[in-house]
MIVO-34310 format. One record per residue: x, y, z of N, C-alpha, C in turn; residue in three letters; residue number from 1. Coordinates in Angstrom, 1 decimal. Example, Ala and Ser with C-alpha at 12.3 -4.5 7.8 and 13.67 -1.06 7.14 Angstrom:
<rec n_X="13.2" n_Y="-5.7" n_Z="7.8" ca_X="12.3" ca_Y="-4.5" ca_Z="7.8" c_X="13.2" c_Y="-3.3" c_Z="7.8" senu="ALA" bado="1"/>
<rec n_X="12.8" n_Y="-2.2" n_Z="7.1" ca_X="13.7" ca_Y="-1.1" ca_Z="7.1" c_X="12.9" c_Y="0.0" c_Z="7.9" senu="SER" bado="2"/>
! end
This chain:
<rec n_X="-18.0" n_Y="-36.3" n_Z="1.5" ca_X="-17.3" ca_Y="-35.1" ca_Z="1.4" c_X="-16.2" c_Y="-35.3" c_Z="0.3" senu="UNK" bado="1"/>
<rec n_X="-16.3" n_Y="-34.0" n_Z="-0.8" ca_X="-15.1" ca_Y="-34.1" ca_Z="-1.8" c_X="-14.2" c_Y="-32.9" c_Z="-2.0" senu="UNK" bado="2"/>
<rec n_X="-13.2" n_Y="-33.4" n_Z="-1.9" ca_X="-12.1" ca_Y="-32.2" ca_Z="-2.0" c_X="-12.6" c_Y="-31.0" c_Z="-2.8" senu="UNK" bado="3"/>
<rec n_X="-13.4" n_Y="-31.5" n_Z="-4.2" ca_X="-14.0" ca_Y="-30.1" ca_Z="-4.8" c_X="-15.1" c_Y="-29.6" c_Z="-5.1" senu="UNK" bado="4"/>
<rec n_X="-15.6" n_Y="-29.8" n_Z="-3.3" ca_X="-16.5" ca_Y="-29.0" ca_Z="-3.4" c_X="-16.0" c_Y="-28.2" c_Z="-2.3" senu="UNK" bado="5"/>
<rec n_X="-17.0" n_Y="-27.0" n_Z="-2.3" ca_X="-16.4" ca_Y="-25.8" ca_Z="-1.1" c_X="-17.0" c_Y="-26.1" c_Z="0.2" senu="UNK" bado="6"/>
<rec n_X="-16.4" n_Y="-26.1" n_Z="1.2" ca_X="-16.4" ca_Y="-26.8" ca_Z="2.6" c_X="-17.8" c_Y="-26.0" c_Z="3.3" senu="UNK" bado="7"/>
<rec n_X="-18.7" n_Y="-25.8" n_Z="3.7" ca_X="-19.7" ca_Y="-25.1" ca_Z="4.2" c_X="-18.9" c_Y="-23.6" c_Z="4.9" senu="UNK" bado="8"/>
<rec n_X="-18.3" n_Y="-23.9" n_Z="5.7" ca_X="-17.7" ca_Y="-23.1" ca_Z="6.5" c_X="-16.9" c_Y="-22.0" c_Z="5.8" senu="UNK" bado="9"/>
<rec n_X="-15.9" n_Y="-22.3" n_Z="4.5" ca_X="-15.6" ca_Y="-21.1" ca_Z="3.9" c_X="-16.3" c_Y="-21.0" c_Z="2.7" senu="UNK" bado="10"/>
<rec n_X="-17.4" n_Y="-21.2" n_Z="2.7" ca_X="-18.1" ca_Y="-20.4" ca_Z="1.9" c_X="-19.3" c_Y="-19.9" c_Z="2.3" senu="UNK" bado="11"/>
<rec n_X="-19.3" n_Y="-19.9" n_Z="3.7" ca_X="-20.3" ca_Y="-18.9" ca_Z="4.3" c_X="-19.1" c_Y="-17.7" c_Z="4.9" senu="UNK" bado="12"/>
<rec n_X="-17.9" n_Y="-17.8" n_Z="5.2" ca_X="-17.0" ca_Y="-16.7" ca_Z="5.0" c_X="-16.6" c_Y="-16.1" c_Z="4.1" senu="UNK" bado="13"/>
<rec n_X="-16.4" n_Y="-17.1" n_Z="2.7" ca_X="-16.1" ca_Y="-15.7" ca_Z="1.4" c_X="-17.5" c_Y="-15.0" c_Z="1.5" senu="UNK" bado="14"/>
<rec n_X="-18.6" n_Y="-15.4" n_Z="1.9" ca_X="-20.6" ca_Y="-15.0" ca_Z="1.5" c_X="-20.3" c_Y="-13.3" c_Z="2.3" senu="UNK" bado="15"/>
<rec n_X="-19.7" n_Y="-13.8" n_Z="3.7" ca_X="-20.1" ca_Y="-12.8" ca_Z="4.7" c_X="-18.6" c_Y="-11.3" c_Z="4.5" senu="UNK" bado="16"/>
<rec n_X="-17.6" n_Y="-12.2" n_Z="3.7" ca_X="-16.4" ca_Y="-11.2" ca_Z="3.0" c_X="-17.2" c_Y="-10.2" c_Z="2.4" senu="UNK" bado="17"/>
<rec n_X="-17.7" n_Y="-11.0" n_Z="1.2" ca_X="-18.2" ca_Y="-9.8" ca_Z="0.0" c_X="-19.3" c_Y="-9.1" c_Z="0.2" senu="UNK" bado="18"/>
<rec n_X="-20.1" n_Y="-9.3" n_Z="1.3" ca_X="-21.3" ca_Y="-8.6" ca_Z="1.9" c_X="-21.2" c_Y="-7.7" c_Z="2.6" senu="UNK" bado="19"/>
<rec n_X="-19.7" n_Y="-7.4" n_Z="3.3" ca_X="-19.1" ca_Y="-6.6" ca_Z="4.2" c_X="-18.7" c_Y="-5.8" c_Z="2.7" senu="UNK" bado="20"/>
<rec n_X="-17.4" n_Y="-6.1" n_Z="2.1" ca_X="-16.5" ca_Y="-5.3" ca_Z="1.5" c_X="-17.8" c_Y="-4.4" c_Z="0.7" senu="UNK" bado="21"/>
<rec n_X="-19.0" n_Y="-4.8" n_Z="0.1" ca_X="-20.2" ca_Y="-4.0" ca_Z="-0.7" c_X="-20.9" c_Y="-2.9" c_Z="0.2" senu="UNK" bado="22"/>
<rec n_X="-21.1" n_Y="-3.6" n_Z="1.9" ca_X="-22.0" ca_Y="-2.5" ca_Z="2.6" c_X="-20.7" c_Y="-1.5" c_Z="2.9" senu="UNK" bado="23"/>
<rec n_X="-19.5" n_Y="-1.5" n_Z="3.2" ca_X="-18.8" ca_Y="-0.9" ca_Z="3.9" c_X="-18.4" c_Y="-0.1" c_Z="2.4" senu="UNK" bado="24"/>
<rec n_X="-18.5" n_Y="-0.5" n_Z="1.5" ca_X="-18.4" ca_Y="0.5" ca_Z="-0.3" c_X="-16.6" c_Y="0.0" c_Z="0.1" senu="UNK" bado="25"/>
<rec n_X="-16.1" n_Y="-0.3" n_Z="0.2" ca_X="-14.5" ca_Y="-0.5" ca_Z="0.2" c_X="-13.8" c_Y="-0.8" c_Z="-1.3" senu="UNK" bado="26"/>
<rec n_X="-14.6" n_Y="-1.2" n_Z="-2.0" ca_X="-13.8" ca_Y="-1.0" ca_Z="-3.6" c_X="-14.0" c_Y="0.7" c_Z="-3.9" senu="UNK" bado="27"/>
<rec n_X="-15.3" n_Y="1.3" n_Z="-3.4" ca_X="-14.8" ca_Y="2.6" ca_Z="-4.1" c_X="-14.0" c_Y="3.5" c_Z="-3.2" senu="UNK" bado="28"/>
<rec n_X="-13.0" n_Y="2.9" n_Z="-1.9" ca_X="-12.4" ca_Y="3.6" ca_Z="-1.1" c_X="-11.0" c_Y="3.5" c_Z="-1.7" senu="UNK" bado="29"/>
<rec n_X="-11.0" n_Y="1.9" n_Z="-2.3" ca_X="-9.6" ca_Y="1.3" ca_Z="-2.7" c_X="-9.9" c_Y="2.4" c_Z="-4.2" senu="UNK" bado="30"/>
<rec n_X="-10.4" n_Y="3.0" n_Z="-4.9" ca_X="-10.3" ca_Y="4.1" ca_Z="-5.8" c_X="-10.1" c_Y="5.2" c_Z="-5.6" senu="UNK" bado="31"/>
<rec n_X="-10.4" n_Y="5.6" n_Z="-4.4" ca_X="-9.9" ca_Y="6.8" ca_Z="-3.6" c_X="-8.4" c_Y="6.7" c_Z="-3.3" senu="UNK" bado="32"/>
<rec n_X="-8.0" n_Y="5.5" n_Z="-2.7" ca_X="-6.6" ca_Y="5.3" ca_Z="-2.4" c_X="-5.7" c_Y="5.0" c_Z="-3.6" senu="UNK" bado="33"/>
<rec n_X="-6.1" n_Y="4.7" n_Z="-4.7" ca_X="-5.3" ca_Y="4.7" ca_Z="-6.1" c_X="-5.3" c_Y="6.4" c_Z="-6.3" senu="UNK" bado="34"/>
<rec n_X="-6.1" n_Y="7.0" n_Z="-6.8" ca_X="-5.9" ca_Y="8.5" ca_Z="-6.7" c_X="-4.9" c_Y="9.1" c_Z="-6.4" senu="UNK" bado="35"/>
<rec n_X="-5.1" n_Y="8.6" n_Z="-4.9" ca_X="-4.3" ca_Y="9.3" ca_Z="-3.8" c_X="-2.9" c_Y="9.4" c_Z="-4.1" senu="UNK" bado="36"/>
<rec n_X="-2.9" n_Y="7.9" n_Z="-4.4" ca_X="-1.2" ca_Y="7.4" ca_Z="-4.5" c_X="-0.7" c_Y="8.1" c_Z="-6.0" senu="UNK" bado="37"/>
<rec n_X="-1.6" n_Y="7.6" n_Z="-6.8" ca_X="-0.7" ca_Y="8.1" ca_Z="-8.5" c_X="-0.8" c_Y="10.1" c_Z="-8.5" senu="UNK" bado="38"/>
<rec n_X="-1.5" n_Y="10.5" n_Z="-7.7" ca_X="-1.2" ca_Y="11.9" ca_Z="-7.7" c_X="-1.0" c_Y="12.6" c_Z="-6.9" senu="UNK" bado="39"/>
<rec n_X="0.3" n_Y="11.5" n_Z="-5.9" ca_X="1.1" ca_Y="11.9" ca_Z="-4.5" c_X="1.9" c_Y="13.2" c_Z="-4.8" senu="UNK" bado="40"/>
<rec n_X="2.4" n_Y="13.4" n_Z="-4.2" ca_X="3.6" ca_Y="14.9" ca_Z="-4.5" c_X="4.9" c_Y="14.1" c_Z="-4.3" senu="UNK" bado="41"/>
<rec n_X="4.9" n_Y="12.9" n_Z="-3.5" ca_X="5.8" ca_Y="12.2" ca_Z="-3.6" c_X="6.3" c_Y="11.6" c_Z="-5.1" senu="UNK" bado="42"/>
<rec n_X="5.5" n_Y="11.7" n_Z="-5.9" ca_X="6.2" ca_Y="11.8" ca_Z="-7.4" c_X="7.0" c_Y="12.8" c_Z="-8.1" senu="UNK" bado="43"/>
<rec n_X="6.9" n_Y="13.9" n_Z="-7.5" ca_X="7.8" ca_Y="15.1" ca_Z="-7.7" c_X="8.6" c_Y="14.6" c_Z="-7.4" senu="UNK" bado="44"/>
<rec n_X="9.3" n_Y="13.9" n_Z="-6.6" ca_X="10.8" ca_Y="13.9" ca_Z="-6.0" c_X="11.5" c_Y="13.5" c_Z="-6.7" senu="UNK" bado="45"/>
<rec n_X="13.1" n_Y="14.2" n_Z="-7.0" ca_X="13.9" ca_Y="13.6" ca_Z="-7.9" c_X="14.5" c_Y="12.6" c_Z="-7.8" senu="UNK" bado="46"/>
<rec n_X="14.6" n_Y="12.1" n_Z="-6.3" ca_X="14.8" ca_Y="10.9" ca_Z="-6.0" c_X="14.2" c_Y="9.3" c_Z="-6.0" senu="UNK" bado="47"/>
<rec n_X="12.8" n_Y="10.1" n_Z="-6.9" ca_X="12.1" ca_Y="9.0" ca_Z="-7.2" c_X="11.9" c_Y="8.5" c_Z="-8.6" senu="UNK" bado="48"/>
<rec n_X="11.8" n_Y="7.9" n_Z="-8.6" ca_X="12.1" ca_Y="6.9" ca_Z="-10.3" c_X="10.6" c_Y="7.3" c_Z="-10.9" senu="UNK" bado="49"/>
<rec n_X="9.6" n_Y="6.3" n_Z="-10.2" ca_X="8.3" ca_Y="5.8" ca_Z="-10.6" c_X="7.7" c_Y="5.9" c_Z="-9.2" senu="UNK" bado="50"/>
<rec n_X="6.5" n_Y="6.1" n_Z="-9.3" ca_X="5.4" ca_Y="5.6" ca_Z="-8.3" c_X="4.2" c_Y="4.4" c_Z="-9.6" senu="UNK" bado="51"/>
<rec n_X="4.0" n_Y="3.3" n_Z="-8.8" ca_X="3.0" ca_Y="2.4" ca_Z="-9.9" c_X="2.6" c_Y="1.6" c_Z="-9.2" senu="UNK" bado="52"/>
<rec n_X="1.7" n_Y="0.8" n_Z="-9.7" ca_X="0.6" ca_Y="0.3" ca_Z="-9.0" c_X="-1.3" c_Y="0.4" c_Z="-9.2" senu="UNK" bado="53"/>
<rec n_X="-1.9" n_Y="-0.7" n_Z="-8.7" ca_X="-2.9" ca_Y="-0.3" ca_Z="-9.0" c_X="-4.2" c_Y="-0.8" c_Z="-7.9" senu="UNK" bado="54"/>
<rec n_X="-5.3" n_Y="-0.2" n_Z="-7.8" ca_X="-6.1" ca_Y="-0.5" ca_Z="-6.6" c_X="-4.9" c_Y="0.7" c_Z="-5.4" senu="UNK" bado="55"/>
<rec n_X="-4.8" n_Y="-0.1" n_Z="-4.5" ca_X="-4.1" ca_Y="0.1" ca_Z="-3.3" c_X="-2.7" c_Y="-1.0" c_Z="-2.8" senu="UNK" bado="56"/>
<rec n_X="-2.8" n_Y="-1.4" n_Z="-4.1" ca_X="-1.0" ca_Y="-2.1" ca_Z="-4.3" c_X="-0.1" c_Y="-1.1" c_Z="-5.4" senu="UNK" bado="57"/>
<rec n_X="0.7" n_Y="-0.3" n_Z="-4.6" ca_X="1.6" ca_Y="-0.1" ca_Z="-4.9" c_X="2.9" c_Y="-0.1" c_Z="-4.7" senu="UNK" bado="58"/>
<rec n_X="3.9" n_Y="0.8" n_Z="-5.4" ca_X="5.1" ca_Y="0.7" ca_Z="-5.5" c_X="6.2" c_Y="2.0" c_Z="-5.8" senu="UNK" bado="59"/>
<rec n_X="6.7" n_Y="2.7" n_Z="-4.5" ca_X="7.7" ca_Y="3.7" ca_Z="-5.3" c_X="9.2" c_Y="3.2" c_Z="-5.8" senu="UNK" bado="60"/>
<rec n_X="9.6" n_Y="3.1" n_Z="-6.6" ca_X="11.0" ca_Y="3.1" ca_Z="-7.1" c_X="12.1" c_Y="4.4" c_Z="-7.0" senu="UNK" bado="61"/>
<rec n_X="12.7" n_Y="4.0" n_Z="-6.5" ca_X="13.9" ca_Y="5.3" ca_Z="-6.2" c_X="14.8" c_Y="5.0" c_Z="-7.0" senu="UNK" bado="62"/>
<rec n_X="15.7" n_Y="6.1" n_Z="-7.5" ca_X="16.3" ca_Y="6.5" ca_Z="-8.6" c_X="17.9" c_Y="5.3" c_Z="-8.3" senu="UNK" bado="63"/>
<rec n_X="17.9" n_Y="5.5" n_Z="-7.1" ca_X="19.4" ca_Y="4.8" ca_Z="-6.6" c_X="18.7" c_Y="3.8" c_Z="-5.5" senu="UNK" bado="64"/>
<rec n_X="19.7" n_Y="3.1" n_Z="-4.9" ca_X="19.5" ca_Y="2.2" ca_Z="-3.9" c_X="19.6" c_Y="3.4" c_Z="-2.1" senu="UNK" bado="65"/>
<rec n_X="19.5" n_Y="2.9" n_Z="-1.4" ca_X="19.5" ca_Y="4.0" ca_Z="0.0" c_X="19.6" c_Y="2.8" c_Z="0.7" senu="UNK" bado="66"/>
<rec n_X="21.0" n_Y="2.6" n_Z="2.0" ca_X="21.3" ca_Y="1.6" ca_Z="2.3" c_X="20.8" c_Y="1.7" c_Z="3.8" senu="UNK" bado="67"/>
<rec n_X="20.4" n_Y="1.0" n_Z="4.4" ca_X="19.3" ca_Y="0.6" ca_Z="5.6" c_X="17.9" c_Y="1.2" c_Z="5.4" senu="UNK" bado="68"/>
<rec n_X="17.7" n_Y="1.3" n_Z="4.4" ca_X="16.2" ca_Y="2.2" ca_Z="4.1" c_X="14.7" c_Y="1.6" c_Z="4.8" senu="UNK" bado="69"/>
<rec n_X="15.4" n_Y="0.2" n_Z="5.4" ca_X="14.2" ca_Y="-0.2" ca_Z="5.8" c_X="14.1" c_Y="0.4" c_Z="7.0" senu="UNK" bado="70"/>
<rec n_X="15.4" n_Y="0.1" n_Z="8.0" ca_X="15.4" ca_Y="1.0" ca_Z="8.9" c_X="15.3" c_Y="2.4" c_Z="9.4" senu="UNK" bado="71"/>
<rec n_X="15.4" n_Y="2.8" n_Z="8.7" ca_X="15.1" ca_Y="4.6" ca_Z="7.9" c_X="13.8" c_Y="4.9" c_Z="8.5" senu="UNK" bado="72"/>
<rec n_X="12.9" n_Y="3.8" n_Z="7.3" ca_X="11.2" ca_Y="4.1" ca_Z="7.7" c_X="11.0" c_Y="3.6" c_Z="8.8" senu="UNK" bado="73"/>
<rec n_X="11.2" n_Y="2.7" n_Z="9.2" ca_X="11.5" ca_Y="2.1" ca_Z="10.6" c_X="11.4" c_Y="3.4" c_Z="11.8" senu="UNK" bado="74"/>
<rec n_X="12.5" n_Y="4.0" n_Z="11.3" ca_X="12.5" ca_Y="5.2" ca_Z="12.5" c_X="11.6" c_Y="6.6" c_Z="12.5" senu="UNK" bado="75"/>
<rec n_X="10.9" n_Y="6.5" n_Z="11.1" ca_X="9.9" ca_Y="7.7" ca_Z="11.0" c_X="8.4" c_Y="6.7" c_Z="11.0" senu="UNK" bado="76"/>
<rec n_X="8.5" n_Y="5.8" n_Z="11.9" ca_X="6.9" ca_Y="4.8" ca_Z="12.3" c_X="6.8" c_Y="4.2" c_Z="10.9" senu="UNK" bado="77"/>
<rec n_X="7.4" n_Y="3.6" n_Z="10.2" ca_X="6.8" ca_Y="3.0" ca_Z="9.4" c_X="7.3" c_Y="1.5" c_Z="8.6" senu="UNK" bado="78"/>
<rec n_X="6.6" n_Y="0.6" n_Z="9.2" ca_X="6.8" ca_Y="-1.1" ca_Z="9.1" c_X="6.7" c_Y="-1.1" c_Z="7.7" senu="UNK" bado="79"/>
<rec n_X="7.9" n_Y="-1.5" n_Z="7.0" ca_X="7.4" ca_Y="-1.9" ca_Z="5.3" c_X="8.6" c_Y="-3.1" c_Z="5.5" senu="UNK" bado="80"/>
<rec n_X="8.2" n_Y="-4.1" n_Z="4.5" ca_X="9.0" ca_Y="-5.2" ca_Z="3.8" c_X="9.8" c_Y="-4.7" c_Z="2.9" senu="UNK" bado="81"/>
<rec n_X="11.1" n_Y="-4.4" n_Z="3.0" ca_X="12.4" ca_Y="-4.0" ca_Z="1.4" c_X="13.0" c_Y="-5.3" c_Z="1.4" senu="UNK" bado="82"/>
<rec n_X="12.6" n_Y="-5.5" n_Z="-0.2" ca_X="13.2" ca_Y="-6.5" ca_Z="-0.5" c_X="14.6" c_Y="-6.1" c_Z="-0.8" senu="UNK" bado="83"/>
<rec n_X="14.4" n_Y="-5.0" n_Z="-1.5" ca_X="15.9" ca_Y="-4.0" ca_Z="-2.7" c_X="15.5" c_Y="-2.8" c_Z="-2.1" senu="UNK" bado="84"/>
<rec n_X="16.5" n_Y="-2.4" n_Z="-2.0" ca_X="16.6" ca_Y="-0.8" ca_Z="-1.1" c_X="16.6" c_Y="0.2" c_Z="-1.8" senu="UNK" bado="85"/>
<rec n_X="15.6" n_Y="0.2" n_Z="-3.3" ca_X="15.6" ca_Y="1.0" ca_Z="-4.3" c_X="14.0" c_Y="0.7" c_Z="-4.3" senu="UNK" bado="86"/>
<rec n_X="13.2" n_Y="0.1" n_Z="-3.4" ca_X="12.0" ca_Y="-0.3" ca_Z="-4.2" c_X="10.6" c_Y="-0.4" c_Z="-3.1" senu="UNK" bado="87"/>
<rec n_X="9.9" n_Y="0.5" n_Z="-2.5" ca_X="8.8" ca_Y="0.3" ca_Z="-1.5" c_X="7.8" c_Y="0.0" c_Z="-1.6" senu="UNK" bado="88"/>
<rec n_X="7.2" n_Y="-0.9" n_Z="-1.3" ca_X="6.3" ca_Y="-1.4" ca_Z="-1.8" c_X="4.8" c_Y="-0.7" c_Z="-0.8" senu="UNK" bado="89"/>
<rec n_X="3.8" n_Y="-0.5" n_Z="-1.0" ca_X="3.0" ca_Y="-0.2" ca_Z="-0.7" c_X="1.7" c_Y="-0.7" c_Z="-0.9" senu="UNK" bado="90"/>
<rec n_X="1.2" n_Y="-1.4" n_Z="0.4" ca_X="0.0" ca_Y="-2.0" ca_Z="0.5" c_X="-0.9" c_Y="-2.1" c_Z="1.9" senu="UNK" bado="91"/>
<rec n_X="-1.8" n_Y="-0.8" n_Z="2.0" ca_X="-2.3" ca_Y="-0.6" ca_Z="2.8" c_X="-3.5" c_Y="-1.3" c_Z="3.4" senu="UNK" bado="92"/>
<rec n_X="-4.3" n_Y="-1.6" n_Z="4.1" ca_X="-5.2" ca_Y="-1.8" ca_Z="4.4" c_X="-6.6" c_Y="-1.6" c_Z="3.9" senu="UNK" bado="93"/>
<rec n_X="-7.6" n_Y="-1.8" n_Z="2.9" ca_X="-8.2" ca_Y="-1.6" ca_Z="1.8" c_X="-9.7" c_Y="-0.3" c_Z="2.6" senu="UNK" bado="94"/>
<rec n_X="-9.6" n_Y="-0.6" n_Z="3.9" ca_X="-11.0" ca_Y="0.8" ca_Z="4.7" c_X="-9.8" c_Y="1.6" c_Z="5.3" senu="UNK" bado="95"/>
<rec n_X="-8.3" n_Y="2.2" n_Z="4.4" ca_X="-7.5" ca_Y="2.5" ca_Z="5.2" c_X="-8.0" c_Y="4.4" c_Z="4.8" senu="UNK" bado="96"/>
<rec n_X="-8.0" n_Y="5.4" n_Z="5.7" ca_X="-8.5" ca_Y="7.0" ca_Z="5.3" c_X="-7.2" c_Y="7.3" c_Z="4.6" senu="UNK" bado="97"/>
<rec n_X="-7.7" n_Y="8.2" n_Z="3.6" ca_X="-6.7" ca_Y="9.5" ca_Z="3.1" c_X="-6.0" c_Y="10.2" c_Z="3.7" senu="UNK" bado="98"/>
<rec n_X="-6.3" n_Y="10.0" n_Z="5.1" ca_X="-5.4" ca_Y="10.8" ca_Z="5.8" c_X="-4.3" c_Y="10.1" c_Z="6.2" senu="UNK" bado="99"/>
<rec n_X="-4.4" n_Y="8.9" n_Z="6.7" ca_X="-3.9" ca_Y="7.6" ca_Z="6.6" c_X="-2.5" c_Y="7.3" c_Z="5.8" senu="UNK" bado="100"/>
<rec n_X="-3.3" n_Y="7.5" n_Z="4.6" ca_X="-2.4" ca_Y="7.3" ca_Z="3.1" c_X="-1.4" c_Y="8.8" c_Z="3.2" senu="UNK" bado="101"/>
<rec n_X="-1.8" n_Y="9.5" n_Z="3.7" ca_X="-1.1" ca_Y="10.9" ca_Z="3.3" c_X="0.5" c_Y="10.8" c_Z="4.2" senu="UNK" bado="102"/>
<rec n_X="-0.6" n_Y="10.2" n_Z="5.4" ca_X="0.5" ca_Y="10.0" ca_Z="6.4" c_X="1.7" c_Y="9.2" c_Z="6.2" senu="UNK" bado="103"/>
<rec n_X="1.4" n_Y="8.0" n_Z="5.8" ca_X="2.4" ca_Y="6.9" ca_Z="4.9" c_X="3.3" c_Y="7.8" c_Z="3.8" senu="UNK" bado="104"/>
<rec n_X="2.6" n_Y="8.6" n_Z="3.0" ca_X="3.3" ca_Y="8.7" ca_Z="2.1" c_X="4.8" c_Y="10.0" c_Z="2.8" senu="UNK" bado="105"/>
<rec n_X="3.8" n_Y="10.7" n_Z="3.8" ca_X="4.9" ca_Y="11.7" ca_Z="4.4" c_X="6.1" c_Y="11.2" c_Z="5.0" senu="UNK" bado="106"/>
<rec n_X="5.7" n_Y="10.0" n_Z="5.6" ca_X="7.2" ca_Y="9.4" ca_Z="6.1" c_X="7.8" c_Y="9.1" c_Z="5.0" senu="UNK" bado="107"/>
<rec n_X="6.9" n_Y="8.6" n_Z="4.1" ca_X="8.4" ca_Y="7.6" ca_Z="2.7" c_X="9.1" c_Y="9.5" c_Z="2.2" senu="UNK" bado="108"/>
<rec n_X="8.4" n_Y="10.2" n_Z="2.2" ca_X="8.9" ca_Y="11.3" ca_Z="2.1" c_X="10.3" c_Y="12.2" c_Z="2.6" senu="UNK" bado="109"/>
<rec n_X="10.0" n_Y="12.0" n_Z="4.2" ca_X="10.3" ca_Y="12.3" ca_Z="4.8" c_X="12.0" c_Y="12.0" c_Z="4.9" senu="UNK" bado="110"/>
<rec n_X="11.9" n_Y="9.9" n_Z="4.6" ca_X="12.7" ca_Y="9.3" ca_Z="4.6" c_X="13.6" c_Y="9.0" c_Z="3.6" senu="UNK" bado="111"/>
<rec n_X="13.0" n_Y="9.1" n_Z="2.0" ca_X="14.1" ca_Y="9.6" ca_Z="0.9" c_X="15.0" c_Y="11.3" c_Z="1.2" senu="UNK" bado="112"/>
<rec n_X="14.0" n_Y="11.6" n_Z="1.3" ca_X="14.6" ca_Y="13.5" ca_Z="1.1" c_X="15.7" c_Y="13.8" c_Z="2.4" senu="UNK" bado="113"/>
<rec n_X="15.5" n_Y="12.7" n_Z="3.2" ca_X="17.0" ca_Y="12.9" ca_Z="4.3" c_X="18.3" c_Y="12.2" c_Z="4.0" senu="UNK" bado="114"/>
<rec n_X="17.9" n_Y="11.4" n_Z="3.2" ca_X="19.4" ca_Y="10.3" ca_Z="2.5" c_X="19.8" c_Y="11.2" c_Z="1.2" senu="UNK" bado="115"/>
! end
């Protein structure tokens, strides 16, 4: 056995990853959810800087910082990591629905436009 070669075991896991992500079409869902995002309504807001990102990693930027913002989303159901309280990152689940995404985006909505 050598360190470089790939271990049987994860590479009959990456085999059965990419076999899933192709039958289940999930790259052209993660292009549905880029859509989604770059032509949110959530970009109208004047309190938003940027929306960016690509695939289904994204990022809104707010114009100013909003202090406990994590807890904000927090209280309209929504678990995010703030590193800077000017900065949300977004990264959903890649077989995540549009309705899903809509929903996400209505709380970050929800949650700048009350601060």
């Amino acid at each position: 056995f050598h360190t470089y070669t790939g271990p049987p075991l994860a590479c009959a896991a990456i085999v059965s990853t990419i076999k899933k992500i192709k039958k289940d079409n999930i790259l052209k869902n993660v292009k549905r959810i880029e859509k989604k995002l770059l032509n949110s309504q959530i970009n109208n807001s004047r309190k938003v800087k940027e929306v960016r990102g690509v695939g289904a990693l994204f990022a809104v930027e707010l114009f100013n910082e909003f202090p406990n913002l994590q807890n904000s989303l927090l209280a309209n159901n929504l678990l995010v990591a703030i590193e800077k309280n000017s900065l949300i990152p977004i990264a959903p689940p890649l077989n995540s629905s549009l309705n899903e995404i809509d929903n996400v985006l209505s709380h970050i909505s929800k949650t700048i436009n009350k601060s």
